[in-house]
N, C-alpha and C positions, 0 to 999 in steps of 0.2 A: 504494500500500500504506500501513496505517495506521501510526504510531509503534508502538516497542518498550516494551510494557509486559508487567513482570517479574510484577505482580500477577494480569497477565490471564493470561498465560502460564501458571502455575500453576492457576489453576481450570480452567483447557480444559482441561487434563492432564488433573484430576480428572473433567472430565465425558465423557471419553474412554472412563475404563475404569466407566460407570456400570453397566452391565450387571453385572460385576462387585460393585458394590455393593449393586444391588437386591438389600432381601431377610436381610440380611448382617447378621451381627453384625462389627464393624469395630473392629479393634487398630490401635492405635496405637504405637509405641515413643517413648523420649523426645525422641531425635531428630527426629522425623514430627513429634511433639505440636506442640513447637518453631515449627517450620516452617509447620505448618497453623496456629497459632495465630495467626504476623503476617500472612498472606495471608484471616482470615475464615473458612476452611476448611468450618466445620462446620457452619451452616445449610446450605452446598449437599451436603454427604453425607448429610444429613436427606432434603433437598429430591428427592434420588438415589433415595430408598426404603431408605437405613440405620436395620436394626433399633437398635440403639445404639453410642456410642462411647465407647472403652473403650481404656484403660490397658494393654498388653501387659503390661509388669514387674507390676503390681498387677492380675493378672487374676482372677477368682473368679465362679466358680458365679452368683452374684444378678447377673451381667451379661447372661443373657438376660429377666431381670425389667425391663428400665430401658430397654422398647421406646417408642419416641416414636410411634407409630403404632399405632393400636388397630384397625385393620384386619385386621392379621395373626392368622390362626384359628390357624396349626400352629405348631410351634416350629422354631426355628431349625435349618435344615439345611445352612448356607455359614457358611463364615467367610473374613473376608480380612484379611491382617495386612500392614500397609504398617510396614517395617522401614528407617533409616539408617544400620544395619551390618551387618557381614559374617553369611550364615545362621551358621555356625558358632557365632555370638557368642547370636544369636536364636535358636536351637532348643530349647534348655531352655526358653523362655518360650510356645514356639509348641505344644511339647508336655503344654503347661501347660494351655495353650486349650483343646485340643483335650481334655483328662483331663475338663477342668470342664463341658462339655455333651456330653453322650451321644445326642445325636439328630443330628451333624455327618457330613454325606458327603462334603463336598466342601470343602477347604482352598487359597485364592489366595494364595499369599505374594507382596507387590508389593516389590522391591529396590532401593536408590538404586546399590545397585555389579552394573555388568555383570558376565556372564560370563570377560571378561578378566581385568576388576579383581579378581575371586576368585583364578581362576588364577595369575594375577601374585602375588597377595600371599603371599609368604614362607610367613606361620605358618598361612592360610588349609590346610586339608584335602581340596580340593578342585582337579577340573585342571581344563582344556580346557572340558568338559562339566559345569559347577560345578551350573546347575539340574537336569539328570537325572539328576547324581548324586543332590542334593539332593532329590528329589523319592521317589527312590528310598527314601534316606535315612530320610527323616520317614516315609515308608510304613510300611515296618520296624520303627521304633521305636513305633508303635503300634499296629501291629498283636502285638508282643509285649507291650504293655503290658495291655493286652484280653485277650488270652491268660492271663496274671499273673492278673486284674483275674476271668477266670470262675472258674480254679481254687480261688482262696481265694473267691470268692461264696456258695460253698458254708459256710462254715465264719466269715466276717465278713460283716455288713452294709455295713462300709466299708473299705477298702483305703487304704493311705499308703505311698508308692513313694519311697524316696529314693535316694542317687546309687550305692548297689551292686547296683540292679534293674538298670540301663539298661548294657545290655552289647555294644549297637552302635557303631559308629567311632563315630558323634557322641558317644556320651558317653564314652571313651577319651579326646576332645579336649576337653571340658566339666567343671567342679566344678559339682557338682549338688549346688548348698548346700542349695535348696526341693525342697520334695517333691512331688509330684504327682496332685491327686484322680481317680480313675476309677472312672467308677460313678454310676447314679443319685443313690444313698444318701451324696452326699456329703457331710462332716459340717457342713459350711458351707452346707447346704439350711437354711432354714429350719422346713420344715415335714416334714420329713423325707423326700421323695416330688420325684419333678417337677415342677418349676415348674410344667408344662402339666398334668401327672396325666395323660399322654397313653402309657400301656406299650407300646401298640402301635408306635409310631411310633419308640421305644427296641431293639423288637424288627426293627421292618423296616431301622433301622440296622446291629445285629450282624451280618446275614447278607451286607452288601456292604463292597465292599474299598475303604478310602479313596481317594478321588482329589482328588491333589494337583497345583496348577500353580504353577509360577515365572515371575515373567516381570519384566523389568527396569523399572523404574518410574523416568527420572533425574531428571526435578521435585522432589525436593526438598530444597529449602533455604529459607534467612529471607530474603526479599523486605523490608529495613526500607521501601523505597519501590519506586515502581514502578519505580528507573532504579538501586538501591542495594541488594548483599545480600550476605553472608554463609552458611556451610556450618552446617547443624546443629550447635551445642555438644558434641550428645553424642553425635554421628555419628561411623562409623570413617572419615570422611571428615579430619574436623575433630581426630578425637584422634591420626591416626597422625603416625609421625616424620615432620618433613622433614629431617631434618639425624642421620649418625651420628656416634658421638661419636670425635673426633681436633681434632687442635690447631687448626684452622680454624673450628670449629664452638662456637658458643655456645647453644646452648640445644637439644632437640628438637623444639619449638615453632618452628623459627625457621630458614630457612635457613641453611647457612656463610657463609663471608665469602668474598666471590667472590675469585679467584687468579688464574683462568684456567685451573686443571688440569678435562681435562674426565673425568668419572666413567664409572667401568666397569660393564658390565651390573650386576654384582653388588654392587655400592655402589650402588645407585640405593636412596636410602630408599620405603618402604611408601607414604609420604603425600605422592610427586612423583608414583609412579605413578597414584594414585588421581585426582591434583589433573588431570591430565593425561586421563585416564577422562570425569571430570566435563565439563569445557570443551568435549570435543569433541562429548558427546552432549547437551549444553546448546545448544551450536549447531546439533547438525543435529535437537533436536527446534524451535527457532526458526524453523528453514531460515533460517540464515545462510551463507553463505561466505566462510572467513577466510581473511583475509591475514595471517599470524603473524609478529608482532616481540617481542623476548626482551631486556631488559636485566638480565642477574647470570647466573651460572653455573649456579645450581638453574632459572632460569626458560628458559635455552638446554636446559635436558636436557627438561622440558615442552616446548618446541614442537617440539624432533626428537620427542619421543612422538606427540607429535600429528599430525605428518605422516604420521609411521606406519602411522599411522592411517586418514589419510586415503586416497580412491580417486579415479579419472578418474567414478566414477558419485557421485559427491560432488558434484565438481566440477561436473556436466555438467548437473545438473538445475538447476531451477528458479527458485533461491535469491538471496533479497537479498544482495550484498557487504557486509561489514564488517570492519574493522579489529581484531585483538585484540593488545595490548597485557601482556604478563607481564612482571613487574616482583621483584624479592627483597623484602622487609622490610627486611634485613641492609643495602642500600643507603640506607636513610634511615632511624634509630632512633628519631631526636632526635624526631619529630614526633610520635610514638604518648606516647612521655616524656614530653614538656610535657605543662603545663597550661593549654589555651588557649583563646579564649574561642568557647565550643562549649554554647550550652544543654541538649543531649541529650548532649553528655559527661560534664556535673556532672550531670545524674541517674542515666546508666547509672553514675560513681563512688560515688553517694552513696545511691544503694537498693540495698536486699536483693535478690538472688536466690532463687532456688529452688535446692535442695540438689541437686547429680547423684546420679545413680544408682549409687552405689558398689557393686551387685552387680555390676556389668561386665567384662569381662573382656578378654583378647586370648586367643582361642583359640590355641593350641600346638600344631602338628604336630608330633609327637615324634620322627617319621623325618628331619625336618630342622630340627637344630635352627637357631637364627638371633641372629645382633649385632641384630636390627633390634628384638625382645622384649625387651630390656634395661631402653629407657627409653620411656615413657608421659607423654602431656600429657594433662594435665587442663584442659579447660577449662571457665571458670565459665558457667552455661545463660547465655540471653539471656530465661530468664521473670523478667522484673523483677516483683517483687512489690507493687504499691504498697494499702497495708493502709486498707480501710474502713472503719476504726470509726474513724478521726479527726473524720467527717463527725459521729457521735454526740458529741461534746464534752460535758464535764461543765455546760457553762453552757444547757445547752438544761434546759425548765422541765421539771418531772418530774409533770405533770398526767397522762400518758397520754391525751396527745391526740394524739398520731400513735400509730401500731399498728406502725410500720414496722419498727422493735429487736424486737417482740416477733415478727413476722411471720417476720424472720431468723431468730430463736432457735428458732422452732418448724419451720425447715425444715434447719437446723444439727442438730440434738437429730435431726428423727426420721430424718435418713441419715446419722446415725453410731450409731445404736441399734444394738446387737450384733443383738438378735433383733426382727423385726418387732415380736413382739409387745408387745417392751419395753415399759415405763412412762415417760416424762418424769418426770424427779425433780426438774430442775434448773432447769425453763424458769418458774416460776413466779416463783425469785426475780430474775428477771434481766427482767425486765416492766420495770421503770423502771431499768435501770442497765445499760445496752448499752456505756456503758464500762468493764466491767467486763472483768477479764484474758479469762474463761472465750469472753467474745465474740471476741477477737484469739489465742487460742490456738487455735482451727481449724484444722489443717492446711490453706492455701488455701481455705479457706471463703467467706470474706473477704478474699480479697487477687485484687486484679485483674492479671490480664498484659497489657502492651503489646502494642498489635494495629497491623500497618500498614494496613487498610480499616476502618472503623469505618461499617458500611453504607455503603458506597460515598465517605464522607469521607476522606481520607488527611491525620491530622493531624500522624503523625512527619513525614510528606516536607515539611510548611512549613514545621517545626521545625527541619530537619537545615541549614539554615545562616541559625542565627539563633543572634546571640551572649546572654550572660545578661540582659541587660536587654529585646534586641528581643523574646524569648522568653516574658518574662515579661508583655509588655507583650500579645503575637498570643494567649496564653491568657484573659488579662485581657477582652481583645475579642470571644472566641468566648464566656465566659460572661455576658457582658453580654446579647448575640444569643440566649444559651440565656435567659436571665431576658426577656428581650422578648416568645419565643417563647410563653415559659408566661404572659406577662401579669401579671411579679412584677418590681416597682419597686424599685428599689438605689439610694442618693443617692451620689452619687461625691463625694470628697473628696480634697483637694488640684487640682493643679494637672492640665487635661486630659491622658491619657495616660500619667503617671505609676502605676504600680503596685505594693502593696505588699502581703507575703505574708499578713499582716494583714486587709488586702481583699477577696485571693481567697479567704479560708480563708470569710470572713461572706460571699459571694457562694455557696460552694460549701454552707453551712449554707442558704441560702434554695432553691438548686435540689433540695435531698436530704430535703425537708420530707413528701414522702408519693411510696409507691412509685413510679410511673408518671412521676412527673417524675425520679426516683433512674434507673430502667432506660431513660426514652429520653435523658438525657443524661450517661448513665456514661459514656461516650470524653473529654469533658471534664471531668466533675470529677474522673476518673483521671490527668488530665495536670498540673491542678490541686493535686490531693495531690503527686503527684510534684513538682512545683516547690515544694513547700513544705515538703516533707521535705529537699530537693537546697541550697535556699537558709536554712536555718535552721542554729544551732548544733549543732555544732561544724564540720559539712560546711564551713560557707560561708568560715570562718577558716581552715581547713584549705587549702582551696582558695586564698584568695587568698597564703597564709604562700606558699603554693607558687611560685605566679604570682611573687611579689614577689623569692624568690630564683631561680626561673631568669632574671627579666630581668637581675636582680644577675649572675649569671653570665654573660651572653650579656656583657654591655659588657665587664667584667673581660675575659675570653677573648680578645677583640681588643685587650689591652696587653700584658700578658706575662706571664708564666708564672707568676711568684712573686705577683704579686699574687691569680690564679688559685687558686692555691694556700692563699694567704691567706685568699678565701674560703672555701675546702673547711673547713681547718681551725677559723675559725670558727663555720659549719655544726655541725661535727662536736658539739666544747665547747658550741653553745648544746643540742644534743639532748639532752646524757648530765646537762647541768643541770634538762634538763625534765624527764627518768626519775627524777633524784635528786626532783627537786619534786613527782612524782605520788607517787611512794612513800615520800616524809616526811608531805607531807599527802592522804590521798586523798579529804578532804570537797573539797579546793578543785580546781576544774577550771583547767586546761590551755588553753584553748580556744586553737586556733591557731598552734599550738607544733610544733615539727616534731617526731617521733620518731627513731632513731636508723635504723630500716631508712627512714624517707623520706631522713633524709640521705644512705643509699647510692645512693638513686637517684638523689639531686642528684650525687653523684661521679658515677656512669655518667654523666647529663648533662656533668660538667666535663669530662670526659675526652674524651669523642666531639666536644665544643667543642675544646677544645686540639689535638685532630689533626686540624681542619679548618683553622685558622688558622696551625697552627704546623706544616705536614707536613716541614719540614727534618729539624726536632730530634728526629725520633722514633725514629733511628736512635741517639744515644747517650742515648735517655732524654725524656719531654717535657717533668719538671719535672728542675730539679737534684737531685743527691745526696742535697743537706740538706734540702729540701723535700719527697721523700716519704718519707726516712726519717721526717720530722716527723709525715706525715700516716699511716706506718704507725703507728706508737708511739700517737696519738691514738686511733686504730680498733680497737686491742691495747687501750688501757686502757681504752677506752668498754664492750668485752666482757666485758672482767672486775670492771670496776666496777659493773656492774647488770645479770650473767649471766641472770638469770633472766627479761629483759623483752628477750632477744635469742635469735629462733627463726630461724637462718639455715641452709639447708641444704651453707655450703659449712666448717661446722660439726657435720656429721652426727660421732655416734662418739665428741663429747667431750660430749653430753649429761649424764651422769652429774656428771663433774666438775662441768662447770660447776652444776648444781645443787646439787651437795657445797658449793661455794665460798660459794653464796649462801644457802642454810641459816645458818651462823656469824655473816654479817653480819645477818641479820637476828634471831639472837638476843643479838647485841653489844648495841644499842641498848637492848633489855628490861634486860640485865644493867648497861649503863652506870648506867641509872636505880634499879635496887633497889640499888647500891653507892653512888649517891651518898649515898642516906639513910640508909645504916649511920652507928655511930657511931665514932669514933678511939678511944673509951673500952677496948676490950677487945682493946687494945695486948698483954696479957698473958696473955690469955687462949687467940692464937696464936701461941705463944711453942713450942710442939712440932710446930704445922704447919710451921718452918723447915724442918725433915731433907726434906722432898719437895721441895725448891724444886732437887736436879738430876735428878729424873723428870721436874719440869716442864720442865727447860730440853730435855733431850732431845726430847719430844712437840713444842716447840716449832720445835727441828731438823727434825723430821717432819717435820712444818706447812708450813716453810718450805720445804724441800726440794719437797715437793709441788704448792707454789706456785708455782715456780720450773721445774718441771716444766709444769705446764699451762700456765704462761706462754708457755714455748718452743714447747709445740702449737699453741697461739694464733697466736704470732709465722709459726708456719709454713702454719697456713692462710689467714691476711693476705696474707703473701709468694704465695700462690700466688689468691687476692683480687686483688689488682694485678697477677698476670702477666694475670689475664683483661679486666683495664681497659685495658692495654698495648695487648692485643688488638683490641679497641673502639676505639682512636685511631687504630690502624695501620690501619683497613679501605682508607682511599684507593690506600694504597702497595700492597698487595698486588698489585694488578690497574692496571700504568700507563696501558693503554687508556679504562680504565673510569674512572678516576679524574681524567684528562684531561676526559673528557666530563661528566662530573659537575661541577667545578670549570668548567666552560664553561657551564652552567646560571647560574652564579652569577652573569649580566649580567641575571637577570631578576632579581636582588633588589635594590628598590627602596631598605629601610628594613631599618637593623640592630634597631629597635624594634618591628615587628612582621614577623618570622621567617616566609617561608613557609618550607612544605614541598616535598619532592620533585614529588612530584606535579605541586601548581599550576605550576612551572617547566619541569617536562616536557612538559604540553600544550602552557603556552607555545608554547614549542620547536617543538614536531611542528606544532603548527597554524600556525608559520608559516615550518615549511618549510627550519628548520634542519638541518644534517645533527649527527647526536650521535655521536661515538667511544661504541663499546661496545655501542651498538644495532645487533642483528641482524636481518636479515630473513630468515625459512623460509620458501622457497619451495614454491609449492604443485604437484598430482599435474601441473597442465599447464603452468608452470612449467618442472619440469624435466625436461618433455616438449620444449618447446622449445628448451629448456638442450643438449640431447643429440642432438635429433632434424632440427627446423627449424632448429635459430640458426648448423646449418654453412652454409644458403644464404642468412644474413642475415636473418636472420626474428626473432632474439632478441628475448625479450619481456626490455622495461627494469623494471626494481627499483623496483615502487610505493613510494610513502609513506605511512607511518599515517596525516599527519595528511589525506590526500585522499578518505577515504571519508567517507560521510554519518554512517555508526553507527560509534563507536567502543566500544569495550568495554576496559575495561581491570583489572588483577586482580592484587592483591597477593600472593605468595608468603608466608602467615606472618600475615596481617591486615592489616584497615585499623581507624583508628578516627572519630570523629563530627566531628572537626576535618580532615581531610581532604576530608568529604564537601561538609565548605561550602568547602572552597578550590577544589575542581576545580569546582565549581558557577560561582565566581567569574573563575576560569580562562576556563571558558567563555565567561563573558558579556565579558570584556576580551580576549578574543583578535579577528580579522579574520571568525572564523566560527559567530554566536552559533546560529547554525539546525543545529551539529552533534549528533548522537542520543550522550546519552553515556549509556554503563552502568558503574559503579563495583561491582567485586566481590573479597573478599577471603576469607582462609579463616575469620577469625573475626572479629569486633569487640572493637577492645583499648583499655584505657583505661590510664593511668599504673599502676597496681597489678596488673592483668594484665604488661604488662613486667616490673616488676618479679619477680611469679611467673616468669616466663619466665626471665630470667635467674640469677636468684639466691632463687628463693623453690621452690616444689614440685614446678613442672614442669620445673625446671633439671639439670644430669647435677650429678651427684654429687662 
């Protein structure tokens, strides 16, 4: 049998359900977009016979216009919507679809969440039977929309349905913010009529009853490589809880902190169950057979799901063995935290995204309500943006000898023209000035997303462990190879092999020179820009200020506490020094300065440092008395000395104040200066404003009083700031088994100066056959067929080990991020068994600033 490839994987899915696609207009939701975007996705949906692709959230009428195939005589009469969250969530959009073409008889909704996983989920509206309810559902809701949609026919040309039309369960469970076109005459036709002008085929639709199918779709997710992936961003896979909120829990993004207490049916969060849904039909659409090992408490309650799950006709058929591995986040923090030398981490930090979709929602069952609807993680997409007009630079000659800018401008301008028939107003003057804003202000126009096939090249997966300099250097070499290819000579300067951003930017200006060299080598000069946005000011100083103090803290940590300390609170004072320096002068840049929420993150680091080294003392405290009173008092007055350049959520509620506070100082400074150039001359002249001087001291009293007041609110969400850091030290102690084994890992670190992570010490580990406190094995359907049945006449089957299978898989509870992916890679190649199949999967991709979110920023409780 051949290797496990996650990319191949994915497009067989696709070409599975191609019947399905021929023919078809084809939704996509953000989620999907996502996902099919790193896998290549859409030349073979093309290739399939898809009419077009197309945006669920953003769906509209002119989507049956934007057919890629001229073959097609009739209009559109299928649609198929491949969706990454729950129907409940997707039906205002599906019914959306369906409003804006009127010639559709047949609707395929393709699902990432089984039927169970509906069922299962809390605020889901649905049971047992989620697709025929569902199916039912959608029927209904359009066929009385139709209904709606002929009575007023009569009396409007066009119809606008908003959310006190829709008077079935799903919309009861739905805010139906957008309204709904139905009807030819929709007012977003352009020409007023059917795209096709075909009335009959309008008519032979009315008179039949929609038919709908549902059917489980579990492919999809972001493949960054063929051996590495992640859940859709904006998937209900990836946005639900894993963790509810109680004193063990730090974030909803994030597992608890293992204990060892094990969870009740009904404390099971939304996003174990699902995480646990995924895995299993992941495998049995690979045809694997797993042997399930669980290290942390939220990943033991995954694999009893899983086995659950599992059957003897599982077991029995055909399927390659492999290994799977569930792991917590919450067991190794520190690694996702650093900043470490990871090329594909300093760009996923240092580029834009694409905005999520904020009309989304958690649908709400009203008959029950739920703890679990509380709190929502957001997470940020994985469409990195990296923007195309840099390749236009202002130094290129303005002869109009390429057409290229203007070629862009004229296919920019005419698909975002309201009406066809529009006029170009704008494209004339932008003929020699393609850097101009109006070119980079395109929603996505211009901006490329990160793909992991680039016709069949995969350039993240070379990437993914290659630190900044190798990175910069294997981009260097692929556009060298592209300048070869086109027969375009680049003099290389300085010393062989060295590379500077400089370099590739006049490398990536000679490949972008006329169309056709721009479209066949966009996968490289997209990697290109990337590296040159990720390595230039202020990113690159930012980065390393970072770098420089967690090394600073790793050594510190291993002396004692007070010096620990020392650095925190130096940290702290140099931030509140930079805040003060940006906002006395704001002509002069910062570059490389820590801010005052990075130094919280340096504390979380300091702290998860100190209860590895120091697990004694965590019982009366990590630092002394004196030492974090010192470093509260610091953190108190850093908040209130530059309120306004401090958005921290565990600060919700004294909003106000605090910006009452920073109003006065900032008209102090105005007022200081128009007083200093008064004169002393008219000494006499306020000679009657005396009598006000005890109003003003009372206001003063106010003033104070008030100050004094927010102070103490301050003081008190500090004080409960550090019980959450307390938190974050104590994780070892909680769970002695676990933290035994964990601390036993610790013979595989070689060097306190470059820190692995969990990970790479646990393959270690497993691949040579160590046994680990805290690691569990779940045995499988024949297993504890044995366990029960044969092992009373001796027959018992012994307690595999993870590390004996060929394929391992193994899968973070919470996220992995791009410094991981090169340690286990490394793992690999230094352990006894370099020829093992490994697969790295986690719920999302997290960088230093994600964490930080997590814990203490948006998607953190309250």
């Amino acid at each position: 049998m051949g290797s496990v490839d996650l990319i191949a994987a994915c497009l067989d899915s696709i070409r599975q359900i191609g019947d399905e696609i021929a023919d078809a207009l084809v939704y996509l939701d953000a989620g999907t977009l996502e996902a099919f975007q790193f896998i290549g996705a859409f030349p073979l949906l093309l290739e399939l016979g898809a009419r077009a692709i197309c945006s669920l959230e953003n769906a509209s009428p002119l989507d049956a216009a934007a057919e890629w195939h001229s073959s097609f005589a009739h209009p559109a009469r299928k649609i198929v919507v491949i969706t990454s969250r729950l129907l409940s969530d997707a039906h205002r959009y599906i019914l959306r679809c369906l409003g804006n073409h009127g010639t559709i008889s047949h609707c395929t909704v393709l699902t990432a969440i089984s039927e169970v996983g509906h069922s299962a989920y809390v605020d889901s509206p649905f049971g047992p039977d989620a697709f025929r309810e569902y199916e039912t559902l959608l029927t209904q809701d359009h066929e009385e929309l139709l209904k709606k949609y002929e009575k007023s026919d009569e009396h409007k040309d066009t119809t606008f349905y908003t959310g006190k039309d829709f008077t079935s369960d799903g919309g009861r469970y739905s805010n139906w913010e957008s309204g709904v076109h139905y009807g030819s005459n929709s007012e977003s036709s352009p020409t007023k009529k059917d795209l096709f002008a075909d009335e009959s085929s309008q008519l032979e639709t009315k008179g039949k009853r929609l038919s709908v199918t549902v059917t489980h779709f579990p492919m999809i997710f972001s493949p960054i490589s063929s051996r590495t992936f992640v859940l859709p961003s904006e998937g209900t896979m990836a946005e639900s809880c894993l963790s509810n909120h109680h004193e063990d829990s730090l974030s909803p993004g994030l597992p608890p902190i293992s204990t060892g207490r094990s969870f009740d049916g009904d404390e099971i969060p939304p996003g174990v169950t699902l995480t646990a849904q995924f895995l299993y039909h992941l495998a049995s659409k690979m045809d694997l057979k797993l042997d399930i090992f669980s290290l942390g408490d939220t990943s033991k309650v995954i694999g009893k799901l899983m086995m659950d799950m599992s059957s003897l006709y599982d077991v029995g058929r055909n399927k390659r063995s492999a290994g799977l591995l569930i792991v917590d986040r919450t067991l190794d923090l520190l690694t996702p935290c650093f900043h470490g030398d990871s090329f594909l981490d300093r760009m996923l930090s240092s580029l834009t995204r694409k905005e999520g979709t904020s009309s989304y929602f958690v649908s709400k069952n009203p008959q029950t309500p739920s703890k679990h609807s509380e709190a929502t993680v957001k997470r940020i997409p994985l469409d990195i943006k990296v923007p195309f007009e840099k390749v236009f630079s202002k130094e290129e000659p303005k002869s109009r000898t390429s057409m290229l800018p203007e070629s862009i401008m004229s296919f920019v301008s005419g698909w975002n023209s309201a009406e066809v028939e529009s006029e170009v107003t704008w494209l004339p003057d932008y003929a020699d000035k393609a850097h101009d804003d109006k070119l980079s202000s395109q929603h996505g126009s211009l901006n490329g997303s990160f793909l992991s096939n680039y016709a069949g090249v995969c350039y993240l997966e070379s990437l993914l462990d290659r630190g900044a300099k190798d990175g910069l250097m294997l981009i260097k070499k692929w556009l060298m190879e592209a300048l070869q290819h086109e027969k375009l000579s680049f003099p290389s300067k300085g010393r062989q092999g060295a590379a500077s951003v400089s370099e590739l930017h006049s490398m990536v200006q000679m490949l972008s020179r006329d169309q056709l060299s721009l479209v066949r080598n966009r996968g490289v000069i997209q990697l290109a820009l990337a590296a040159e946005m990720a390595l230039q000011e202020p990113q690159s100083s930012r980065w390393d200020a970072f770098t420089s103090a967690e090394r600073i803290l790793s050594v510190t940590s291993a002396e004692t506490t007070q010096s620990l300390a020392s650095e925190l609170r130096d940290f702290i004072n140099t931030s509140t020094s930079v805040e003060s320096h940006k906002q006395a002068n704001k002509t002069e840049s910062s570059q490389g300065l820590l801010s005052f929420q990075d130094v919280l993150l340096l504390t979380i680091i300091g702290y998860i440092l100190a209860g590895e080294n120091f697990p004694t003392s965590i019982a009366g405290g990590l630092f002394s008395w004196e030492d974090e009173r010192s470093l509260k008092d610091i953190v108190v007055d850093s908040i209130l000395d530059r309120p306004s350049s401090v958005k921290l959520r565990f600060l919700v509620g004294l909003e106000n104040e605090l910006e009452a506070k920073a109003r006065p100082k900032d008209g102090d400074k105005s007022n200081d200066s128009i007083e200093a150039s008064k004169s002393t001359d008219d000494f006499d002249d306020q000679w009657d404003s005396w009598g006000d001087d005890d109003d003003n001291t009372d206001d003063q009293k106010d003033e104070a009083y008030g100050d004094m007041q927010l102070k103490l609110e301050v003081r008190d969400r500090v004080d409960q700031l550090f019980k959450f850091f307390h938190n974050l030290s104590s994780m070892r102690l909680r769970n002695q088994t676990l933290g035994e084994g964990l601390a036993a890992l610790s013979r595989f670190e070689t060097d306190i100066y470059s820190r692995k992570g969990l990970l790479y010490k646990l393959l270690l580990a497993v691949l040579a056959r160590y046994d680990i406190p805290g690691l569990e094995y779940h045995s499988s359907a024949v297993g504890r067929l044995f366990k029960s049945g044969l092992g009373r006449f001796g027959l018992g089957q012994s307690k595999p080990s993870f590390g004996d299978q060929s394929i391992l898989i193994v899968f973070v509870v919470g996220g992995i991020n791009a410094l991981e992916v090169r340690e286990v890679m490394k793992a690999i190649s230094d352990s006894s068994r370099p020829d093992v199949e490994l697969i790295l999967g986690g719920t999302t991709l997290l960088t230093p600033d994600d964490m930080f979110e997590l814990m203490l920023g948006s998607s953190s409780f309250s």
